[in-house]
N, CA and C of each residue as an Amber inpcrd file, in Angstrom:
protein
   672
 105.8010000  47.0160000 157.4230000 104.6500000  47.8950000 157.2670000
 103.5090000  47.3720000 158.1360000 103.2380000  47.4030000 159.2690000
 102.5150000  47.5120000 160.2480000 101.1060000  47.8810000 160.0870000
 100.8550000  49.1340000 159.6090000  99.5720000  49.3240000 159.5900000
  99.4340000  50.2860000 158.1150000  98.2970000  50.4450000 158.0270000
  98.1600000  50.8450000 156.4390000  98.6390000  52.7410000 156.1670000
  98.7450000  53.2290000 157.4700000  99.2260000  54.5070000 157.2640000
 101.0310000  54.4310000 157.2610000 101.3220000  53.4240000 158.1200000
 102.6660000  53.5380000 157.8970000 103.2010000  53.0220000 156.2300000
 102.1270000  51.9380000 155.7460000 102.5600000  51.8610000 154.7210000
 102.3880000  52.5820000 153.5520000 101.2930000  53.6580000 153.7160000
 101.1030000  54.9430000 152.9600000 102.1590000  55.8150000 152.4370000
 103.0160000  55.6450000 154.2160000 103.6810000  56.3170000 154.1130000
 105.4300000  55.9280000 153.7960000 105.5080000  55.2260000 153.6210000
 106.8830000  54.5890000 153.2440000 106.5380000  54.4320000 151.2220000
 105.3500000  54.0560000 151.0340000 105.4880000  53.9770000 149.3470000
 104.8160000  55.2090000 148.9130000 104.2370000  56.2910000 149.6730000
 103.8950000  57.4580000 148.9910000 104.9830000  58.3060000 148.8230000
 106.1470000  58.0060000 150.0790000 107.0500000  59.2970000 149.7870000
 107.9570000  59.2250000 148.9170000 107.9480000  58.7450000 147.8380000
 108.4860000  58.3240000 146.6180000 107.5110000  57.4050000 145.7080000
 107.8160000  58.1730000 144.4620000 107.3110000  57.0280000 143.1550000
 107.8290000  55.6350000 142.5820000 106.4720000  54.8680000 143.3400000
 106.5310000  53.1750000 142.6400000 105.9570000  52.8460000 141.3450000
 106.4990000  52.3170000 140.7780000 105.4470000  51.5450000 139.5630000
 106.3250000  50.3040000 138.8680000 105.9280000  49.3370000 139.4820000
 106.0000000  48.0820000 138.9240000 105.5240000  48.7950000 137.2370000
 106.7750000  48.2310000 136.4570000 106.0360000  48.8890000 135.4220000
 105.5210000  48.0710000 134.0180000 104.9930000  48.3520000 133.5170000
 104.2450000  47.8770000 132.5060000 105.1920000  49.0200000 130.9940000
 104.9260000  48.3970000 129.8110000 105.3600000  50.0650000 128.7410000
 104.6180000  50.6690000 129.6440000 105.6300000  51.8560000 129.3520000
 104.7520000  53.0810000 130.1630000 105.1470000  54.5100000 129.0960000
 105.1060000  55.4650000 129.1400000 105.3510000  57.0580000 128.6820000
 106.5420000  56.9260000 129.6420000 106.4500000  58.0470000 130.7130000
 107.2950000  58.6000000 131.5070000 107.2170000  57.4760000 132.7750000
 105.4770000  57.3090000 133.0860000 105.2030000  56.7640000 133.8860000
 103.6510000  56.1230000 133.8400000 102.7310000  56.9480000 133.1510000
 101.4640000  56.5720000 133.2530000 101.8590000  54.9440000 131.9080000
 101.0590000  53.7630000 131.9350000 100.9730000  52.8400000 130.8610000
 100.4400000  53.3070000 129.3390000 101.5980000  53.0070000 128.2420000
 100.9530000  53.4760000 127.2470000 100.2090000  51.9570000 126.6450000
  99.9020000  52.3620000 124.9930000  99.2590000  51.1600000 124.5880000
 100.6710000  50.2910000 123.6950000 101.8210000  50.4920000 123.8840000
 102.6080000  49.8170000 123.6970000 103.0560000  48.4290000 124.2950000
 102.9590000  47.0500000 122.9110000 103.7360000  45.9280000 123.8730000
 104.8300000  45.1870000 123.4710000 105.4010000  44.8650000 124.4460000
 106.7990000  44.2030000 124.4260000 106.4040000  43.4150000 123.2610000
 107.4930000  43.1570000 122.0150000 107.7900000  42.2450000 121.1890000
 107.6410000  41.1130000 121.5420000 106.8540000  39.6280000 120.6130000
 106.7410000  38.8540000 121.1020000 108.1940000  37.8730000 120.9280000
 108.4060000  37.1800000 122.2170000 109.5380000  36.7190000 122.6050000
 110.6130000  37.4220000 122.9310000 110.6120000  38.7810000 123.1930000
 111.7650000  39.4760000 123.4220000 111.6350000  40.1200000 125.2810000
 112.7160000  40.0490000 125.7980000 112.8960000  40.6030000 127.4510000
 113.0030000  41.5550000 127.0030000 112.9750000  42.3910000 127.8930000
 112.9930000  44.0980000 128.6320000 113.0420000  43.6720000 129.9280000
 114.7080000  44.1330000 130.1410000 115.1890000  44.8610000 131.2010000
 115.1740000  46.4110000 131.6290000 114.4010000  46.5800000 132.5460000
 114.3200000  47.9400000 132.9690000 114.7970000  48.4420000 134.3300000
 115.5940000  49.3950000 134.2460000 115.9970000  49.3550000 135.5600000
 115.6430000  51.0570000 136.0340000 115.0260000  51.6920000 137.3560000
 114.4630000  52.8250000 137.6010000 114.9860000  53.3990000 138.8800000
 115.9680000  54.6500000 138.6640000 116.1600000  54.9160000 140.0060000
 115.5760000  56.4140000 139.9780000 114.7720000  56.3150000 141.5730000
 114.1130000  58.0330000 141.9110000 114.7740000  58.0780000 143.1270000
 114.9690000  59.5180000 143.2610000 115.8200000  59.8980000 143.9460000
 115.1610000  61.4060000 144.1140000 114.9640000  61.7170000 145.4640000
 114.1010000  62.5380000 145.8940000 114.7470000  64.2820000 145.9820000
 113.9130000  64.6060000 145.6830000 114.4940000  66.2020000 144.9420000
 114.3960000  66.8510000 146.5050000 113.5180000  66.8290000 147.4550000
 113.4080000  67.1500000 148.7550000 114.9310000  66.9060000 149.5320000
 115.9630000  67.9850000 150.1880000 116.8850000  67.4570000 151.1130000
 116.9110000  66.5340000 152.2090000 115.5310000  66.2710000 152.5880000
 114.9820000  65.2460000 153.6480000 115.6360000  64.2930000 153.5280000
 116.9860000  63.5980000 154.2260000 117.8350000  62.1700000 153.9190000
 117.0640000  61.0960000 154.4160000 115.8540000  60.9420000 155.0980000
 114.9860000  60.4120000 155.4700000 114.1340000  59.5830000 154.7210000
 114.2580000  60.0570000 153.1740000 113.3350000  59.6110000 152.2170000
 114.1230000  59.1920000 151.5900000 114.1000000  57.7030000 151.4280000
 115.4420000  57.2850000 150.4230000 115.1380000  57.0560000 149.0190000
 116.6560000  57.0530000 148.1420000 116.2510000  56.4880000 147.0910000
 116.0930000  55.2100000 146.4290000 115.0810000  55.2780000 145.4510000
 114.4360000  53.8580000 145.2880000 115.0730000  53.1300000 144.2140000
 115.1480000  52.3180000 144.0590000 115.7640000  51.1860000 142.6220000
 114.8690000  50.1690000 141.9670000 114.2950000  50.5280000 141.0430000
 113.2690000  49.7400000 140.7900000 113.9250000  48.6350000 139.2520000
 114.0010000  47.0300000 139.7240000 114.6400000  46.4590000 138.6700000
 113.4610000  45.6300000 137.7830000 113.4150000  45.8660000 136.7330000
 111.7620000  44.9960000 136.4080000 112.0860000  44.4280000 134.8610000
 111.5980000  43.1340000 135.0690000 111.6510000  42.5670000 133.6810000
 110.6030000  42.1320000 132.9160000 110.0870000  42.3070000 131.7420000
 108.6120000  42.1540000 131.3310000 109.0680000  41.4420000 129.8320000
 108.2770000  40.5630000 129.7930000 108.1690000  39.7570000 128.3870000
 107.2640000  39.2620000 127.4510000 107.0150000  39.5680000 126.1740000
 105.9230000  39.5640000 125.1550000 105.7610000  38.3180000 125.1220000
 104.5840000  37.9120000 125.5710000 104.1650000  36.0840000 125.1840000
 103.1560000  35.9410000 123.9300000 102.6050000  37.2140000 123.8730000
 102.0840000  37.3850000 122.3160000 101.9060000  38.7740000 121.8570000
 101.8100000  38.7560000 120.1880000 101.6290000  40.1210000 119.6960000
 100.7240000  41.0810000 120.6530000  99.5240000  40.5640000 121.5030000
  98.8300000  41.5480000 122.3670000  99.2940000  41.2200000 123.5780000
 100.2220000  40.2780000 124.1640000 100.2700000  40.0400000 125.7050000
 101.3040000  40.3330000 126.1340000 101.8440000  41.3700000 127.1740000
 103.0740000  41.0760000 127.9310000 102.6810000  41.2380000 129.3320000
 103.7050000  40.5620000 129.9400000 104.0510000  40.3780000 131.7600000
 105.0520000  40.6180000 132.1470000 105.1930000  40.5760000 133.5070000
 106.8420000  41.5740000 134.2290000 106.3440000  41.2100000 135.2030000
 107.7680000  41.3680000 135.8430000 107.3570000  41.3870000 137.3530000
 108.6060000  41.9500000 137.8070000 108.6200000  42.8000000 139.1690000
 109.8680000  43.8200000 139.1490000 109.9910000  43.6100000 140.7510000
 111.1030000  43.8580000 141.1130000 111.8790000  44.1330000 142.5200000
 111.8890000  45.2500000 142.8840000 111.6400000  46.3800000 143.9090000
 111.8320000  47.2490000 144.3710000 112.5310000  47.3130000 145.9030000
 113.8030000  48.4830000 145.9290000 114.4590000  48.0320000 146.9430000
 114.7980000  49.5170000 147.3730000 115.0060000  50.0190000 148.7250000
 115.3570000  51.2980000 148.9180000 114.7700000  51.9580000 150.3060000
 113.7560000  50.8510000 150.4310000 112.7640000  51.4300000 151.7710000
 113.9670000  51.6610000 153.0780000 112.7510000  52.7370000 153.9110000
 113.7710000  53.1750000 155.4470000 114.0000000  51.2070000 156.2120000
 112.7220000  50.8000000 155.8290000 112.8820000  49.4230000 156.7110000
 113.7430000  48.2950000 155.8430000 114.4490000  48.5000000 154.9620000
 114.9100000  47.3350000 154.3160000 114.4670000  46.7650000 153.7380000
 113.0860000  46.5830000 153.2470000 112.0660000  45.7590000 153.2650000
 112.3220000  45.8790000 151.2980000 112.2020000  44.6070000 150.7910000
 112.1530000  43.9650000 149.2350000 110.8910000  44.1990000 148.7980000
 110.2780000  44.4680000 148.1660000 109.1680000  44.4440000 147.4240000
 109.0190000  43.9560000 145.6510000 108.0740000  42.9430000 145.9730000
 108.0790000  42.0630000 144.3950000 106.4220000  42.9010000 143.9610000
 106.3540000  43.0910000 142.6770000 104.9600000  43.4910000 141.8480000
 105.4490000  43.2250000 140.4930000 103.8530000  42.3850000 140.2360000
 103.6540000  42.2250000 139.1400000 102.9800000  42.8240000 138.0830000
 102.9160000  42.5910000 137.0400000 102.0650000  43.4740000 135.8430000
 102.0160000  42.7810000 134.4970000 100.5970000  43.1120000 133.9550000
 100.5460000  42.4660000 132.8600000  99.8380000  43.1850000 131.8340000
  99.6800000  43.1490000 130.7100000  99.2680000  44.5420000 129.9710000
  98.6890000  43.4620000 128.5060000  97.3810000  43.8690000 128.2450000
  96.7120000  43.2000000 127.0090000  95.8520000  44.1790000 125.8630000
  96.2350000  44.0670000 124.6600000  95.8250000  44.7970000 123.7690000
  94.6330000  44.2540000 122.9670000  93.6420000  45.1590000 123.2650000
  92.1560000  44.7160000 123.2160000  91.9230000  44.9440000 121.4820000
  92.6620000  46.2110000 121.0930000  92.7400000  46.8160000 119.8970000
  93.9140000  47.1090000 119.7020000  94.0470000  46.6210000 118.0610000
  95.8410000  47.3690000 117.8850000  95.4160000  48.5740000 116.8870000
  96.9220000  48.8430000 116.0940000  96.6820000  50.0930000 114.8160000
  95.8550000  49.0080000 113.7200000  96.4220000  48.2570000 113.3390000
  95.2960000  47.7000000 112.2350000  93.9320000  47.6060000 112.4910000
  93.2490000  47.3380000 113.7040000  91.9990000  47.3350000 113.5890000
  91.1380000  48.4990000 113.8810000  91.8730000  49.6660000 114.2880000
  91.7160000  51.0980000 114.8760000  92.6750000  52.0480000 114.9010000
  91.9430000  53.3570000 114.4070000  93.1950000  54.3040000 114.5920000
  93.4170000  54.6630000 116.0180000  92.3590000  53.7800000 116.3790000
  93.2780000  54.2090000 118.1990000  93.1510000  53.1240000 119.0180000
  94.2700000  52.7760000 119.0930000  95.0240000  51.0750000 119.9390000
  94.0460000  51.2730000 121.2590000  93.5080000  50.1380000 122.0870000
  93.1840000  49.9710000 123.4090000  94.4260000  48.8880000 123.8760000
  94.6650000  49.2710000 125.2810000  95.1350000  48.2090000 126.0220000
  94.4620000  48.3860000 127.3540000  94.3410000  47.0660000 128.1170000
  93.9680000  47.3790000 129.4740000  94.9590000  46.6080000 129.7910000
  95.2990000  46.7880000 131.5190000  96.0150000  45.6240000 131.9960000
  96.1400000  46.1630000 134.0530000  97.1230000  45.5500000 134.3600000
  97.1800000  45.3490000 135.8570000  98.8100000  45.7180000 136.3250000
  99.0620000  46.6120000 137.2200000 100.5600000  46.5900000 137.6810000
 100.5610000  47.2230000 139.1600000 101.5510000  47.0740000 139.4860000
 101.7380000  47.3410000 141.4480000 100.7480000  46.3000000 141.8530000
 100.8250000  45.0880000 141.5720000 100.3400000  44.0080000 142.0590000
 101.0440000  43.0230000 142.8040000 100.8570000  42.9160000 143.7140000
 102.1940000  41.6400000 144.6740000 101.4650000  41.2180000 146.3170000
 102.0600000  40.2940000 146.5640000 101.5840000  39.0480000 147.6890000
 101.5370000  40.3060000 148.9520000 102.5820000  41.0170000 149.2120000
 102.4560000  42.0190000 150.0450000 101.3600000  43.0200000 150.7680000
 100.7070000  42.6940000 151.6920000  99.0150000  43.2990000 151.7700000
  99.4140000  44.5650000 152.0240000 100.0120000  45.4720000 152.5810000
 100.0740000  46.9090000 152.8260000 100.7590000  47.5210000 151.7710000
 101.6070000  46.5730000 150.5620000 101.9610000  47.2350000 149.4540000
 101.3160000  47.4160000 148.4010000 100.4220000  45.9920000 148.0690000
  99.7280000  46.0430000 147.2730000  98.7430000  46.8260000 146.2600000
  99.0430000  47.6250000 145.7220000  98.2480000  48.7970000 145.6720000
  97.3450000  48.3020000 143.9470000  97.7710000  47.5120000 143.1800000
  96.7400000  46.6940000 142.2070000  95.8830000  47.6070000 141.3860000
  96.8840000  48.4960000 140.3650000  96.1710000  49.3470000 140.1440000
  95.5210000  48.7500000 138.4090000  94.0480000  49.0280000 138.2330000
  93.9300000  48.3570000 137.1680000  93.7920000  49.5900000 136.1620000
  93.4750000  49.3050000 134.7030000  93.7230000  50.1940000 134.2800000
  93.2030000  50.0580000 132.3660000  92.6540000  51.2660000 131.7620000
  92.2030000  51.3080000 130.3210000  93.1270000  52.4740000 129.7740000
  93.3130000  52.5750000 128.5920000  93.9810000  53.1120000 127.9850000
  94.0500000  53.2600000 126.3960000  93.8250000  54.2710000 125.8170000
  93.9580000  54.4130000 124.2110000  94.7500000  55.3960000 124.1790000
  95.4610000  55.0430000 122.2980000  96.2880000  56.3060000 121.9300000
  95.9050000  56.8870000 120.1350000  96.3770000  57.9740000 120.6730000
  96.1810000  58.5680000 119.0170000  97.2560000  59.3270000 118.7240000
  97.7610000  58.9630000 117.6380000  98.8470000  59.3120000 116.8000000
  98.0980000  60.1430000 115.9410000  98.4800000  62.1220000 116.2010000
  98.0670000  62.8070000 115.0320000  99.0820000  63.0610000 113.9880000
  98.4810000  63.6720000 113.1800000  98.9920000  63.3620000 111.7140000
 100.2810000  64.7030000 111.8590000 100.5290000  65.3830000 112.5880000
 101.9390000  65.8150000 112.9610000 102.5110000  65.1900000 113.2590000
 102.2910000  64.2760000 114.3750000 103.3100000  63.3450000 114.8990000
 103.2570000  62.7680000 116.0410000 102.7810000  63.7740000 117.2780000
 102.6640000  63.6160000 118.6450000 101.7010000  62.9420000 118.7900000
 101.9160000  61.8870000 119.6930000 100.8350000  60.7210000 119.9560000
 100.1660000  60.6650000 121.0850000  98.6970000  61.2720000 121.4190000
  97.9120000  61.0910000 122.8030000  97.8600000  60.3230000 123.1400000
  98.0160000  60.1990000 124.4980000  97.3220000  58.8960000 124.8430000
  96.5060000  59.1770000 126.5150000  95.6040000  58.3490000 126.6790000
  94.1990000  58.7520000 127.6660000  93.3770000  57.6730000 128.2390000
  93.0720000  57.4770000 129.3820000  92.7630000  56.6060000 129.8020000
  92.3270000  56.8210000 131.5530000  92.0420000  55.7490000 132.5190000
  91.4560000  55.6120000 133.3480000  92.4800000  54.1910000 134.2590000
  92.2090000  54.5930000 135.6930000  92.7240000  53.5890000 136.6660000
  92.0690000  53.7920000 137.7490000  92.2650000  52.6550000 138.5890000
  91.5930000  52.3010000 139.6780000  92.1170000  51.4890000 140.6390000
  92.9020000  51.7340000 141.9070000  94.0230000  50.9840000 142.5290000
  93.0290000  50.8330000 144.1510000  93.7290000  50.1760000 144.8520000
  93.4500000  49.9390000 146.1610000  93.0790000  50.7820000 147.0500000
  92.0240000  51.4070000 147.4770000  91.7120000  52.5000000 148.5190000
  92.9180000  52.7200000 149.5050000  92.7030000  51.4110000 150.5080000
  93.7470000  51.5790000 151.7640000  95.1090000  51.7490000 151.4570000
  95.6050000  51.3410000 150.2040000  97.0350000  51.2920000 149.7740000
  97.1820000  52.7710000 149.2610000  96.8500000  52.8380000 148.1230000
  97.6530000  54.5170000 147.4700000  96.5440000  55.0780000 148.2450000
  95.6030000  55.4860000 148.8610000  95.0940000  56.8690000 149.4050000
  95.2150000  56.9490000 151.2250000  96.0800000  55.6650000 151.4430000
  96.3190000  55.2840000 152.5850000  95.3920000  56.0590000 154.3040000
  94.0690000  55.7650000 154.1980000  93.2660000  56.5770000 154.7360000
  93.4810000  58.1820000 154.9940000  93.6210000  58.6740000 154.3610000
  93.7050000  60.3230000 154.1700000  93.5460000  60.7330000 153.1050000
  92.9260000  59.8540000 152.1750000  92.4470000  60.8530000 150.3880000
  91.2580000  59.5720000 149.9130000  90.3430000  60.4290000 149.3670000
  89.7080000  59.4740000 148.9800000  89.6470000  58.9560000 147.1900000
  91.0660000  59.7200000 147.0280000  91.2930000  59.4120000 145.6130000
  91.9110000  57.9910000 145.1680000  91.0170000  57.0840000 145.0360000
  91.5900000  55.6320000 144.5090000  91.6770000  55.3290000 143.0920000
  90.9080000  56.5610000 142.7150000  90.8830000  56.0580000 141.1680000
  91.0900000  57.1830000 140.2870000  90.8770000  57.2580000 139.2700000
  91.0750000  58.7320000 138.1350000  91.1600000  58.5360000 137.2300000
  91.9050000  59.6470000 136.2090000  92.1020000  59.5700000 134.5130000
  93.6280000  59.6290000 134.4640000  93.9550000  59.2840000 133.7350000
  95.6370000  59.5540000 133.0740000  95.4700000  60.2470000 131.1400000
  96.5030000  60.7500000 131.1610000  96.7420000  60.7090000 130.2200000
  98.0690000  61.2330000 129.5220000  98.6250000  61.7380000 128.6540000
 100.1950000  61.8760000 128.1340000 100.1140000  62.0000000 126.7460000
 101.4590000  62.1410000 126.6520000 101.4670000  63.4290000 124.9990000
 102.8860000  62.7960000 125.0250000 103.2810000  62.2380000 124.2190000
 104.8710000  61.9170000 123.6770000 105.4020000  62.1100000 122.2190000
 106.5450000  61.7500000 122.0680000 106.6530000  62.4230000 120.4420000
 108.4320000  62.0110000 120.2210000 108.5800000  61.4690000 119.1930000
 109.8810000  60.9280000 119.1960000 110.7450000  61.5100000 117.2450000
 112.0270000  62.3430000 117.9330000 112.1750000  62.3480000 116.6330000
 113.9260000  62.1110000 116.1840000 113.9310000  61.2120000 115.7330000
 114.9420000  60.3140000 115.0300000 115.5790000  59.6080000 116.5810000
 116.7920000  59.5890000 117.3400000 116.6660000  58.8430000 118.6560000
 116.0620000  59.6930000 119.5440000 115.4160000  60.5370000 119.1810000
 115.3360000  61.6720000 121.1000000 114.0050000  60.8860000 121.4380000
 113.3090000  60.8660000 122.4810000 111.6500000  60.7360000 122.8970000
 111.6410000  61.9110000 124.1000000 110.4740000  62.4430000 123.9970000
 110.1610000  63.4140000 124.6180000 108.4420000  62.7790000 124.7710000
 108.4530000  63.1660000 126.1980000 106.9680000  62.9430000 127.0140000
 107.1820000  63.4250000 128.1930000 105.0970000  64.0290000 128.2880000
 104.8770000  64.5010000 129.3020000 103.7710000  63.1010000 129.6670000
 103.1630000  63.0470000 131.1760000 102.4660000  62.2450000 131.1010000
 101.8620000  63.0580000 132.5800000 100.3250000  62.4360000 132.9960000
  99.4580000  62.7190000 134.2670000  98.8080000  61.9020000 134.3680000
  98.9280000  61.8720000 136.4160000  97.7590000  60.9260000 136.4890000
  96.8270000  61.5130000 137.1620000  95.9690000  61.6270000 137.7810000
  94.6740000  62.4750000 138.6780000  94.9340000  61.8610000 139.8400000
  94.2560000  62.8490000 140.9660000  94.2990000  62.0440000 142.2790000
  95.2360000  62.2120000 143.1890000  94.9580000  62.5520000 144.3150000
  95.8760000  63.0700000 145.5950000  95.8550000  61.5860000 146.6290000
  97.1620000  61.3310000 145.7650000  97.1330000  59.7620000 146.5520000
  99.0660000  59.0790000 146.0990000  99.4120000  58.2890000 146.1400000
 100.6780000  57.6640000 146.3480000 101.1460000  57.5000000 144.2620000
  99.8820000  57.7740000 143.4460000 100.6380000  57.7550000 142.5060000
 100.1490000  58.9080000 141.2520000  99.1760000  59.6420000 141.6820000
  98.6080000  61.1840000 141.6700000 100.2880000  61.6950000 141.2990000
 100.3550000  62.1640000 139.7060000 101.5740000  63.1120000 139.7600000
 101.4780000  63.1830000 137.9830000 102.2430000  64.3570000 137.9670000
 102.7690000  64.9970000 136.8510000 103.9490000  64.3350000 136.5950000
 104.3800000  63.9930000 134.9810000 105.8800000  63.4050000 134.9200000
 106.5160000  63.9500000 133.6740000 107.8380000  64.1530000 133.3300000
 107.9900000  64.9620000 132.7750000 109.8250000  63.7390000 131.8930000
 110.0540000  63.8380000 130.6280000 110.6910000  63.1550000 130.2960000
 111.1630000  63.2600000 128.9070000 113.0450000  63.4140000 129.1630000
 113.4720000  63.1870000 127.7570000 114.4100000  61.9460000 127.3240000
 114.2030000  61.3220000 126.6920000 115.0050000  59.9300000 126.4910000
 116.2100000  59.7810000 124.6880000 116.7110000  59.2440000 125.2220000
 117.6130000  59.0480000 124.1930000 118.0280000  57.3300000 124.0540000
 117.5780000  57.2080000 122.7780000 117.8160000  55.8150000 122.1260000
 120.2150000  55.4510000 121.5580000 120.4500000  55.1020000 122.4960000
 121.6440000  54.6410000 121.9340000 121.7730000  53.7690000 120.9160000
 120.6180000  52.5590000 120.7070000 120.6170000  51.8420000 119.4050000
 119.3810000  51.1140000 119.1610000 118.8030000  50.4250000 118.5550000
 117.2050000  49.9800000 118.6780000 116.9340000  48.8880000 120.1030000
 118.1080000  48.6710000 120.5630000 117.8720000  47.5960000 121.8180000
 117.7020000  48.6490000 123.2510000 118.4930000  49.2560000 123.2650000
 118.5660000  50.0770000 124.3110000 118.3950000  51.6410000 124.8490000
 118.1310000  52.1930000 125.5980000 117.9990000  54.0880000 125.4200000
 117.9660000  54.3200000 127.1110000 118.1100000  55.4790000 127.4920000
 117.5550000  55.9120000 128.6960000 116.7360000  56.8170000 128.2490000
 115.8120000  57.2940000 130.2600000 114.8290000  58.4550000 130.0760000
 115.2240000  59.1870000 131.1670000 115.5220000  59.8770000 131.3730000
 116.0220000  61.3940000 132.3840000 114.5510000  62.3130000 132.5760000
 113.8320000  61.9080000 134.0640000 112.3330000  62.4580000 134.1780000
 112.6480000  63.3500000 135.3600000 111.1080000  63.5770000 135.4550000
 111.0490000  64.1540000 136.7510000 110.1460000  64.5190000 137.1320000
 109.7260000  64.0740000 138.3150000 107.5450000  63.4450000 138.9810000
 107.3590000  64.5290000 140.3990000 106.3940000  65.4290000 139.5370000
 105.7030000  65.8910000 140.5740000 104.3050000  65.8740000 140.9420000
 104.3530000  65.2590000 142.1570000 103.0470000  64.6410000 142.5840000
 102.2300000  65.8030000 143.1040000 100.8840000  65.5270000 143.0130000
  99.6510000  66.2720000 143.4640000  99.5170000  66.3150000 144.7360000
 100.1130000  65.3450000 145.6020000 100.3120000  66.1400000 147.0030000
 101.3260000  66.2620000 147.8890000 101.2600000  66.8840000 148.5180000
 102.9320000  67.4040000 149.0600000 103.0940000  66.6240000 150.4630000
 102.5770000  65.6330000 150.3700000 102.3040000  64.4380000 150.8980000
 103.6900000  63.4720000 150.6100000 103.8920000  63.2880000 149.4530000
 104.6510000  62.8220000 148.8440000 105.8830000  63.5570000 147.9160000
 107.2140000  63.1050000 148.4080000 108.1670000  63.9300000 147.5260000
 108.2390000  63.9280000 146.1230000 108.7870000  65.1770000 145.9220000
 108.8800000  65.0160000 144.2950000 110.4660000  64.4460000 143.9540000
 110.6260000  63.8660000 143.0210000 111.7150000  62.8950000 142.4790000
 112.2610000  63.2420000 141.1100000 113.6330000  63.3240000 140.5810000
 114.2700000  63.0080000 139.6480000 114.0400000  61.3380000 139.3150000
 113.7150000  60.6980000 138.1540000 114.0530000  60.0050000 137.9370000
 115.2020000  59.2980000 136.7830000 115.5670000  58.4330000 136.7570000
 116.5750000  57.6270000 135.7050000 116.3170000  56.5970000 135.3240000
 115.7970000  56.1420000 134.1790000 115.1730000  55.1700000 133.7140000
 116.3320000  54.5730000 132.1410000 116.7240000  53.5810000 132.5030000
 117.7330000  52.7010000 131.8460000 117.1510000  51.1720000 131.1420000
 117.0230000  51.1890000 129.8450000 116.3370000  50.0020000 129.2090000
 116.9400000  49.4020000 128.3450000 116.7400000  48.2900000 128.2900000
 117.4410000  47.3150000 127.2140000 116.9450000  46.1570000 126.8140000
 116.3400000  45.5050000 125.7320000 115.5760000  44.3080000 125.0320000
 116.8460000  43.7080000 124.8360000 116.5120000  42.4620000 125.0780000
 116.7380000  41.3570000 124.5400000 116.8160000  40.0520000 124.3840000
C-alpha cells in the first residue's frame, strides 16, 4: 500500500473489522467471559461479479481478562497484493446491567503497526433491552481520516447503531454505521447457536458508498 488512496482502495472494497463483540458488525456492549477465548473466524465475499475484488478471511481471537475487559487481535488475509494484515482491539465496560439499565462500553479496533491500514477506529456505545425483548443498541465512532475516508470523503466519524433479538438458538440483527467511507454500511444478520460454545451468523453489508462492494458475509464462532 503505497500511498493512502491505494490503500483506500484495497480495504474499502470490502468489509474489515478487526473485531471486538460486535451485532452483525457495528460493537455491541457485550464482553467476552472472563478467562474464556473466542475464536472467530469471518469470510466476505463480494456480491459484485468483479473477480478483482477478492475475498477476505478474517481470523480473530479475543479474550476476557476481566468481567469489564476484553482484547483480540485478528489476522486478515485476501488482499489483490498478498499483503497479511494484523489489528488489534480492545473493548471496556464503563457500565454494566447492574449498575444501569443501559450497559456503556467504549473501546478501540482496526488498530495495527500498519500506517496505510491503520484505520483506529475508537468508539462509545450503550444498549437497551426493551421489555419485549429486542435490544437497542447506539453509539458513536471516530477512525482515521486518511485511512477509512481515504482522501475522497470527509466522513471519519459518525453514529452507529443496531436492533438484535434472540429467540431460543436463532439471533437475528440488523446493525448501521453512518458515513461514506471504508466502514459506512448497513448489515444485516441471522445466526444460529449449535450449542452454548459455538453458532454461526449468515450477513450481508451494504455500504453507503458504491465506492465499496457490497458483501455476503459468514461469520463462524466458538469459546473456549
Amino acid at each position: 500500500m503505497r500511498t493512502i488512496m491505494t490503500a483506500f482502495l484495497l480495504l474499502a472494497s470490502i468489509p474489515l473489522f478487526a473485531t471486538p463483540s460486535t451485532l452483525v458488525n457495528i460493537p455491541s456492549t457485550d464482553i467476552q467471559p472472563t478467562g474464556v477465548w473466542h475464536l472467530g473466524t469471518d469470510i466476505f465475499v463480494p456480491k459484485s461479479g468483479d473477480t478483482s475484488i477478492p475475498t477476505i478471511v478474517d481470523a480473530g481471537l479475543t479474550y476476557g481478562v476481566t468481567p469489564r475487559l476484553e482484547v483480540g487481535v485478528d489476522a486478515v488475509s485476501g488482499f489483490a497484493n498478498k499483503q497479511l494484515v494484523v489489528w488489534g482491539n480492545a473493548k471496556y465496560l464503563v457500565l454494566d446491567a447492574a449498575q444501569s439499565p443501559v450497559p456503556v462500553a467504549v473501546g478501540l479496533y482496526n488498530a495495527g503497526p500498519l500506517k496505510g491500514a491503520n484505520q483506529q477506529l475508537a468508539y462509545a456505545v450503550g444498549s437497551y433491552t426493551t421489555k419485549v425483548g429486542p435490544r437497542v443498541t447506539f453509539g458513536g465512532y471516530l477512525g482515521k481520516k486518511d485511512v477509512i475516508a481515504g482522501g475522497v470523503s470527509n466522513h471519519a466519524n459518525g453514529y452507529l447503531a443496531g436492533v438484535d433479538y434472540t429467540i431460543k438458538k436463532v439471533w437475528l440483527g440488523v446493525d448501521y454505521l453512518s458515513g461514506k467511507n471504508a466502514v459506512g454500511a448497513v448489515s444485516y444478520g441471522v445466526g444460529f447457536n449449535f450449542t452454548d460454545k459455538a453458532g454461526v451468523i449468515v450477513g450481508y453489508n451494504h455500504f453507503n458508498t458504491s465506492a465499496v462492494a457490497n458483501t455476503v458475509n459468514v461469520q463462524y464462532d466458538i469459546n473456549f
